[in-house]
C-alpha positions, 0 to 999 in steps of 0.5 A: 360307595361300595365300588371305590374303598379309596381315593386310589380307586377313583377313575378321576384319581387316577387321571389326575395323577397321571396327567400331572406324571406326564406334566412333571416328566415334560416339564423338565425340558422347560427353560432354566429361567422358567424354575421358579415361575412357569415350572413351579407352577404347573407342578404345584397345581396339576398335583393339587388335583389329586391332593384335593380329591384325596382330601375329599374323600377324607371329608365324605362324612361332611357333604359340605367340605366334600364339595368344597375339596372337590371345588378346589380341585375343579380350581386347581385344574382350570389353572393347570389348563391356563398354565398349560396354554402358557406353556404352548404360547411360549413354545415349551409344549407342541399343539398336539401335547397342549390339546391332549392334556386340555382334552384330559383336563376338562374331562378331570372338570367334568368328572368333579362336576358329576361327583360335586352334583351326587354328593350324596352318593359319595357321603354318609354318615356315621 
């Protein structure tokens, strides 16, 4: 694509990795006992979504891996908003902070969608 040169300049890059900044950064007042189960958690999977997007746009000579990476990444998304759900359950986050960041998560789901469904456009060939 003749607009976007790298992962970085992806609109959904950029997104993905300032929803999992904030995650990290809110995250950090989760309880101690939370460390290794809910923490770690959230944290892996919201960074994983910018990691498979980048790791898509390395796989563009192959529209299949392509979709597969961005698959992955649509599936690393939908476990941050089920572990952000968790989060507001045990009332680690506020309902307003929840809403937002599953608002901003299902607009990451429907950009991957959009670029999963114009693969073509996105791939080449060498």
């Amino acid at each position: 694509m003749e607009h976007a040169k790298s992962f970085r300049d992806l609109k959904i890059y950029k997104l993905a990795r300032q929803l999992s900044l904030e995650i990290l950064e809110v995250s950090k007042n989760f309880p101690k006992e939370e460390i290794f189960s809910l923490t770690n958690q959230i944290r892996r999977s919201s960074r994983s979504v910018g990691a498979q997007i980048a790791e898509a746009w390395a796989k563009r000579r192959y529209e299949k891996y392509f979709v597969s990476k961005l698959t992955d990444a649509d599936g690393e998304q939908q476990e941050t908003q089920h572990w952000i759900e968790t989060a507001r359950d045990c009332d680690y986050i506020a309902e307003t902070q929840s809403k937002d960041w599953l608002e901003r998560y299902a607009s990451v789901g429907r950009m991957l969608n959009s670029m999963i469904n114009k693969a073509s456009q996105f791939c080449y060939q060498r």
